[in-house]
Kinemage of the C-alpha trace (Angstrom):
@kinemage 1
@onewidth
@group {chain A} dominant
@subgroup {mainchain}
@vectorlist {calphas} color= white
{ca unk a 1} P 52.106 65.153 -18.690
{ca unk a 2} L 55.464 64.612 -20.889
{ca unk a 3} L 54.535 64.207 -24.605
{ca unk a 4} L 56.536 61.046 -24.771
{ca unk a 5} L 54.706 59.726 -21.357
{ca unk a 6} L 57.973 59.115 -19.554
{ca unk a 7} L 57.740 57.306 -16.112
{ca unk a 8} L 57.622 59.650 -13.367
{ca unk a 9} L 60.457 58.099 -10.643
{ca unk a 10} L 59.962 57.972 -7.016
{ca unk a 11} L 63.079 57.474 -4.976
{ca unk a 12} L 62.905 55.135 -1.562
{ca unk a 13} L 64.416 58.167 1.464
{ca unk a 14} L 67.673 59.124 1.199
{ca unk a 15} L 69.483 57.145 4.027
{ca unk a 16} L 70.648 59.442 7.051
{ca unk a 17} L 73.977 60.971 6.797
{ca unk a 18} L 74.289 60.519 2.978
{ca unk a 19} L 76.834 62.860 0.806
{ca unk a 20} L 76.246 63.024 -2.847
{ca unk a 21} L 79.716 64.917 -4.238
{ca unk a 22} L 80.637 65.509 -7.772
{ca unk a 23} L 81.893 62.567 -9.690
{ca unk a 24} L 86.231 62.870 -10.055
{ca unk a 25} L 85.521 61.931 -14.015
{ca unk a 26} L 82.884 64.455 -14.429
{ca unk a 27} L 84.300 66.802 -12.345
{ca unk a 28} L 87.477 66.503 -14.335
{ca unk a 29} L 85.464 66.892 -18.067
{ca unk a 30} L 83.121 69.602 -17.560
{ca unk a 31} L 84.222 72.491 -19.402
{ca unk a 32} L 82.985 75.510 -18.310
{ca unk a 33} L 83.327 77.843 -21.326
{ca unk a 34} L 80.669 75.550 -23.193
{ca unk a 35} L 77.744 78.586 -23.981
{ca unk a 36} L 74.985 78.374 -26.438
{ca unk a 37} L 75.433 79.107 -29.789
{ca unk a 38} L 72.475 82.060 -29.268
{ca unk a 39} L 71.464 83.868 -26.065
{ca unk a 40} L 68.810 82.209 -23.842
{ca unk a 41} L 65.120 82.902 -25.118
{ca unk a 42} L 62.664 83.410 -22.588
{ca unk a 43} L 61.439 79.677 -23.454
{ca unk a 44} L 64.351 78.274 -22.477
{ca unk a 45} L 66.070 77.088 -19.273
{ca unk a 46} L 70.212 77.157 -18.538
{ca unk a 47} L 71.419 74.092 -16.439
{ca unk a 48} L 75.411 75.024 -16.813
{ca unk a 49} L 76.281 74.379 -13.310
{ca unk a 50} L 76.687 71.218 -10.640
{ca unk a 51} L 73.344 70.113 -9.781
{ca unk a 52} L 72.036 71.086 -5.875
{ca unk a 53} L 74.099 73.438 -3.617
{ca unk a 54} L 77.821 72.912 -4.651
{ca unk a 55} L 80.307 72.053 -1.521
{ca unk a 56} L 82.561 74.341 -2.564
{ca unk a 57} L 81.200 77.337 -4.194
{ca unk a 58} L 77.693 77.684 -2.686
{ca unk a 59} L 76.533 77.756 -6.752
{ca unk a 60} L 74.176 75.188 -8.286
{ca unk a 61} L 71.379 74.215 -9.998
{ca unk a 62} L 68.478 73.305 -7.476
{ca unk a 63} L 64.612 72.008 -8.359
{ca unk a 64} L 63.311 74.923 -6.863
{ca unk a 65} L 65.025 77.165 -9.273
{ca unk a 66} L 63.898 74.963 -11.961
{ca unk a 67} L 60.508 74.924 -10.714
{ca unk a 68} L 60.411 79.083 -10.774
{ca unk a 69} L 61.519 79.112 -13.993
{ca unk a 70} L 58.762 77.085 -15.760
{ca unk a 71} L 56.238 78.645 -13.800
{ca unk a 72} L 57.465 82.064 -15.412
{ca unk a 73} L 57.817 80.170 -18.770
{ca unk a 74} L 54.058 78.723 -18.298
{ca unk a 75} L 52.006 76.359 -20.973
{ca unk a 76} L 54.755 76.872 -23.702
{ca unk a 77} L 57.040 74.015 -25.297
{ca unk a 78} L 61.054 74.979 -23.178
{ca unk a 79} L 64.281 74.560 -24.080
{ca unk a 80} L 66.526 73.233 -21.622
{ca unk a 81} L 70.776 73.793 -22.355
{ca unk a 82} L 72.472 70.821 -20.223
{ca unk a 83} L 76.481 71.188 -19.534
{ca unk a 84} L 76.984 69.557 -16.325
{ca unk a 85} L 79.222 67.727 -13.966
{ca unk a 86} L 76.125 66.308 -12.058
{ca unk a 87} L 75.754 66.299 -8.237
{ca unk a 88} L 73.330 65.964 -5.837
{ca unk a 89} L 71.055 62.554 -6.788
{ca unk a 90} L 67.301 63.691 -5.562
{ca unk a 91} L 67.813 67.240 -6.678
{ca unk a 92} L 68.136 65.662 -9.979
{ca unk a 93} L 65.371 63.380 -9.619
{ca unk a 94} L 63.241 66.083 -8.268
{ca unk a 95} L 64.106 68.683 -11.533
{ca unk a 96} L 63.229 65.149 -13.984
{ca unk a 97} L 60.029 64.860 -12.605
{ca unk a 98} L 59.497 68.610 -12.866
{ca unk a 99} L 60.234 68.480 -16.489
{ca unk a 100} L 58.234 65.313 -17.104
{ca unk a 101} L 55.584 67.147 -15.958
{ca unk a 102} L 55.410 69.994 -17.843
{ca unk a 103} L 52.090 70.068 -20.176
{ca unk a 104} L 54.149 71.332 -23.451
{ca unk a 105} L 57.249 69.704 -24.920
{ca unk a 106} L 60.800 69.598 -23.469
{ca unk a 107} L 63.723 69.568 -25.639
{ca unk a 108} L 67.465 68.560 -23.980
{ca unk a 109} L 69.965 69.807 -25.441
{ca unk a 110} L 73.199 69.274 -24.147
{ca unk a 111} L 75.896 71.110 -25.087
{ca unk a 112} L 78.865 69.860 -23.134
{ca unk a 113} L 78.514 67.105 -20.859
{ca unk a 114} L 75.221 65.403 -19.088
{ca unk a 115} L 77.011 63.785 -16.110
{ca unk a 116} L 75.412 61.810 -13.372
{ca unk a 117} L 72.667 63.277 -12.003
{ca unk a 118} L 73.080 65.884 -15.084
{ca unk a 119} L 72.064 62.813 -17.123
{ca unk a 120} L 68.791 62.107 -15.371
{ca unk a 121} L 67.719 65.071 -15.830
{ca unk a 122} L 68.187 64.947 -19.561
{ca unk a 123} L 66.320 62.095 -19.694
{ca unk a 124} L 63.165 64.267 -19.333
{ca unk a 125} L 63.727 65.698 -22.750
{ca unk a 126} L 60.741 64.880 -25.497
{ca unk a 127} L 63.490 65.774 -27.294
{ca unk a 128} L 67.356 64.744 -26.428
{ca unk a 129} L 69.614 66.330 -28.836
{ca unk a 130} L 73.654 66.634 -28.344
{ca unk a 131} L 76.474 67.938 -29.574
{ca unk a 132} L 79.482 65.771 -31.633
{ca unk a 133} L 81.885 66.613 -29.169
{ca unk a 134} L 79.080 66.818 -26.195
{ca unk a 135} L 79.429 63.811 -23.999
{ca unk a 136} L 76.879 61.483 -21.490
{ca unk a 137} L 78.386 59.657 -18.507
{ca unk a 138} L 76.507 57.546 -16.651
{ca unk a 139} L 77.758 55.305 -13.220
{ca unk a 140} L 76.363 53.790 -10.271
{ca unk a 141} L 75.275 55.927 -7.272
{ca unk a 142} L 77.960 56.711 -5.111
{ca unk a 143} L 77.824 57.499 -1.450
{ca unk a 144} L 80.263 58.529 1.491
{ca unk a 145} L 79.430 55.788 4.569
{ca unk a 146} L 81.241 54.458 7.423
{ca unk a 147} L 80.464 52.129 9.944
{ca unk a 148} L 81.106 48.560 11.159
{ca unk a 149} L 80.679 45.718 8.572
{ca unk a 150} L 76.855 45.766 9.283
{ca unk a 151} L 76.483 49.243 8.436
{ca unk a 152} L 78.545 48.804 5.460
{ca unk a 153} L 76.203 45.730 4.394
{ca unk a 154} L 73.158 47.834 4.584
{ca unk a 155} L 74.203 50.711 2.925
{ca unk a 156} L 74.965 48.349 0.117
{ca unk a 157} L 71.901 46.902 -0.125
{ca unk a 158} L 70.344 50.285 -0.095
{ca unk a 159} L 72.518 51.200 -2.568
{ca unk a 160} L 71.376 48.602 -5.087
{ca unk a 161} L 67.888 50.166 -4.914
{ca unk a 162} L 69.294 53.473 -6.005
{ca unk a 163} L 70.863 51.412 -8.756
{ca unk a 164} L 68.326 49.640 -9.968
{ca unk a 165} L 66.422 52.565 -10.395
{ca unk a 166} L 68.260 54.804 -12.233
{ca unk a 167} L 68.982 51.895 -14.388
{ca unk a 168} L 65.174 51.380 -15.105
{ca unk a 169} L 65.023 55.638 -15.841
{ca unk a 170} L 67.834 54.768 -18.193
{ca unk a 171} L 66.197 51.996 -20.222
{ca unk a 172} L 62.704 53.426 -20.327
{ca unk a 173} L 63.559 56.206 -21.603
{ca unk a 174} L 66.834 54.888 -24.449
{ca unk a 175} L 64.600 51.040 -25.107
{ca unk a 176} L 67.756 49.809 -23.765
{ca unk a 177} L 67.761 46.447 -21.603
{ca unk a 178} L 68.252 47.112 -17.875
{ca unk a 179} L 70.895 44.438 -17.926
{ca unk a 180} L 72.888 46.251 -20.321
{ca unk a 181} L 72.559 49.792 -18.602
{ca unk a 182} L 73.473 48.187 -15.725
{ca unk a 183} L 76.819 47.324 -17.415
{ca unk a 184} L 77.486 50.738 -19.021
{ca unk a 185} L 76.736 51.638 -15.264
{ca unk a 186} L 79.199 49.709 -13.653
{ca unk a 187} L 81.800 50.393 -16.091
{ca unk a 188} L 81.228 54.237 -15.434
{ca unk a 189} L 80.773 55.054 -19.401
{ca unk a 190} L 81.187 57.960 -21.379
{ca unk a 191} L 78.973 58.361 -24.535
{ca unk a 192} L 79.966 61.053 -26.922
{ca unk a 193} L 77.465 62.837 -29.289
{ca unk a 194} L 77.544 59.902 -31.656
{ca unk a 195} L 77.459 57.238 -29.546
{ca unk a 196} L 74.660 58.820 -27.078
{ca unk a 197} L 72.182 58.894 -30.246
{ca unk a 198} L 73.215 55.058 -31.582
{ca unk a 199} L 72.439 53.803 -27.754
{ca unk a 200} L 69.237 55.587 -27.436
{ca unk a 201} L 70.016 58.543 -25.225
{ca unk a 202} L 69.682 61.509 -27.336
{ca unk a 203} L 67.552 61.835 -30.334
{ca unk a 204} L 69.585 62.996 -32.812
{ca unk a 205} L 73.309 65.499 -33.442
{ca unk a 206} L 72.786 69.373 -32.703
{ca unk a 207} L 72.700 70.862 -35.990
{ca unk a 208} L 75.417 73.437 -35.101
{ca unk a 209} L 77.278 72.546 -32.045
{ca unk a 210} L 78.126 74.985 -29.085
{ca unk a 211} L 81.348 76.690 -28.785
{ca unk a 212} L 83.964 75.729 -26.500
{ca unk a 213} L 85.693 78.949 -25.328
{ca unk a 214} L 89.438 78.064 -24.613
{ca unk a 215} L 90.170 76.667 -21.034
{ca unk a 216} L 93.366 78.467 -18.839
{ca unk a 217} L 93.964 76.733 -16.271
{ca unk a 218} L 93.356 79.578 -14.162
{ca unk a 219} L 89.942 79.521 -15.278
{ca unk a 220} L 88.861 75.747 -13.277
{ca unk a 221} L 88.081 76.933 -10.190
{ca unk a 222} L 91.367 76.862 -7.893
{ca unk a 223} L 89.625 74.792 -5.294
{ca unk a 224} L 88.385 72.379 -7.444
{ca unk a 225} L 91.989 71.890 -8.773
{ca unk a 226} L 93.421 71.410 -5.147
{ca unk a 227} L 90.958 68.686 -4.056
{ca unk a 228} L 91.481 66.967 -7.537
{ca unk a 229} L 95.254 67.111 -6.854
{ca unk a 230} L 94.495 65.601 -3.106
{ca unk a 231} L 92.329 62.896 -4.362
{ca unk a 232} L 94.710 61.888 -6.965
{ca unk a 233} L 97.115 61.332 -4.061
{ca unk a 234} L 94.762 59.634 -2.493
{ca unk a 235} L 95.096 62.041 0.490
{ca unk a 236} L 92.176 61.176 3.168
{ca unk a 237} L 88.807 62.868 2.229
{ca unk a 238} L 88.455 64.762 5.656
{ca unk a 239} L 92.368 65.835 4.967
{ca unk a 240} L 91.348 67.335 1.437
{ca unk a 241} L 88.296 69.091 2.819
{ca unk a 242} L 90.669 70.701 5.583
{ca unk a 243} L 93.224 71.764 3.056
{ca unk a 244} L 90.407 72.971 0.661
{ca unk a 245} L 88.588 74.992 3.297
{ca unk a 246} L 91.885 76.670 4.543
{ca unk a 247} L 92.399 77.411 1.141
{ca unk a 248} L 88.886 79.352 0.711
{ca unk a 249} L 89.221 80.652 3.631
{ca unk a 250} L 92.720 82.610 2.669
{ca unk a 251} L 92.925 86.317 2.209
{ca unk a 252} L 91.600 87.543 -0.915
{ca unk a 253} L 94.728 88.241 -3.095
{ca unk a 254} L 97.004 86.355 -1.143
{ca unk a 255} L 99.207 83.927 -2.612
{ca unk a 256} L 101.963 81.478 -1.699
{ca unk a 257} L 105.408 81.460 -3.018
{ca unk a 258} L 107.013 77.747 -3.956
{ca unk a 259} L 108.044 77.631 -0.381
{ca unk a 260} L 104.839 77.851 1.182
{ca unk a 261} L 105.031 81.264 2.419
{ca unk a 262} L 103.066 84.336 2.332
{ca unk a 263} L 104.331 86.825 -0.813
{ca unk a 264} L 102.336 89.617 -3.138
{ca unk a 265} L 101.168 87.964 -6.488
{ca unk a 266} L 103.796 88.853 -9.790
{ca unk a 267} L 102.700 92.278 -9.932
{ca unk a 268} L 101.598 93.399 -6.655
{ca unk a 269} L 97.959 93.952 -7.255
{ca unk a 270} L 95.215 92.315 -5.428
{ca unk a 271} L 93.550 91.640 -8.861
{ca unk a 272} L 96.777 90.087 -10.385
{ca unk a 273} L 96.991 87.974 -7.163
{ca unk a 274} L 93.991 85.646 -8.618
{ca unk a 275} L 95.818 83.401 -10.901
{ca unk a 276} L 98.612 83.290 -9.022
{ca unk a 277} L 97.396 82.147 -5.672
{ca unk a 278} L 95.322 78.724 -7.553
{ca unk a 279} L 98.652 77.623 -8.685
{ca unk a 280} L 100.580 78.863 -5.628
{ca unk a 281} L 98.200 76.802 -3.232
{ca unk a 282} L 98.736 73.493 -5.598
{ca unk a 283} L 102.638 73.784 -4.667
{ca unk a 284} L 102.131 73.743 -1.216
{ca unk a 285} L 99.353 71.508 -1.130
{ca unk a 286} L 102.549 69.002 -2.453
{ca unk a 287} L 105.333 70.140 -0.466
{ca unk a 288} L 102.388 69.391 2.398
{ca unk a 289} L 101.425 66.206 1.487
{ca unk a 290} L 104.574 65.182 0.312
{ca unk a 291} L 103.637 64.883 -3.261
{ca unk a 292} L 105.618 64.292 -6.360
């Protein structure tokens, strides 16, 4: 039903036991004070969040959200705002094909970043149009497996699949040559406004681009912060998922002086205690892990 007759994509079962997580590069870009330079109309759809459930939060943007909102929106052209770190790989297939299919056109416009599975979805767009400082990154599928070698062999070969076929959304939709997407892929590549138009995937600029609001750094999410800190360390994933869910788990209010210890944020308040306790749990994350 898409104007431009985009290929609808049909991905081979999700092999058992697969983890899709947020991408360290995306994770590390999105800004989340991106907003529209108007309010939401009632024609137009807000995908400013990780796509699917997110691990830590319990937030995200999920095709049957997506799904509720163009049935509300019915047989009229939508908008769709994009500013997202990606996620969860068939929940972003699923929301392309729901565009696609929508009987009036679909404009993209992304206003921030289109990451990962983020970028998929923007590939449903009629129209694709992005911001000068708005970026696109687009990688290779990436999975959490273990096994013995065999296991290991087959999940690569699997993998390739999952490749090849985001690689094939990519080129039908930018006139690109599979070969070459496959190399932007592998090299993990950012494309800013600019560059996303000259390589086919966006249309054209935003004719007044969104506004960033000013990022504290008490403003990223403190657990996001904590298992970026891990990572970089290259702590053990089931390690940073321990320290991570201790973390969430704390008291409400409840922070940490530098030596690791319970205290009462600067001023005593609950409230207060917010900022405080992000940054509090990074300094004992590294006196526990031993990090400089």
């Amino acid at each position: 039903m898409s104007i431009r007759k985009l290929p609808a994509v049909t991905a081979p079962d999700a092999p058992e036991g697969v983890r899709w997580d947020l991408h360290p590069q995306a994770r590390d870009r999105w800004e989340r004070g991106v907003t529209a330079a108007a309010a939401d109309g009632e024609d137009t759809i807000s995908i400013l969040e990780p796509i699917g459930i997110d691990f830590w939060t319990g937030e995200g943007v999920t095709a049957k959200r997506i799904a509720a909102a163009l049935r509300s929106i019915g047989d009229k052209p939508v908008t769709v705002l994009v500013n997202s770190p990606g996620g969860d790989f068939f929940e972003g297939l699923a929301i392309y094909n729901l565009l696609r299919e929508h009987p009036k056109a679909v404009r993209v416009e992304v206003l921030g970043i289109a990451a990962s599975a983020a970028s998929i979805i923007a590939m449903a767009g009629d129209t694709i149009a992005i911001g000068k400082a708005a970026m696109m990154f687009i990688h290779n599928t990436q999975w959490f497996a273990a096994g013995d070698r065999h296991v290991m062999a087959k999940a690569a070969e699997e993998m390739k699949q999952f490749d090849d076929l985001v690689a094939e959304l990519y080129a039908d939709r930018t006139g690109q040559e599979p070969g070459v997407v496959h190399r932007w892929m592998d090299k993990e590549t950012f494309f800013s406004g600019g560059d996303a138009v000259e390589e086919g995937f966006a249309d054209e600029l935003l004719k007044s681009d969104s506004r960033l609001k000013p990022r504290a750094e008490a403003e990223t999410p403190a657990a996001y912060r904590l298992e970026a800190l891990l990572e970089r360390h290259n702590v053990p994933r089931a390690e940073r998922r321990k320290a991570v869910r201790e973390f969430i788990e704390s008291t409400p209010g409840a922070a940490l002086d530098p030596g690791g210890t319970p205290g009462a944020a600067s001023d005593g308040t609950p409230g207060a205690a917010d900022c405080d306790e992000g940054l509090a749990h990074l300094r004992a994350a590294r006196m526990r892990f031993n990090l400089n």
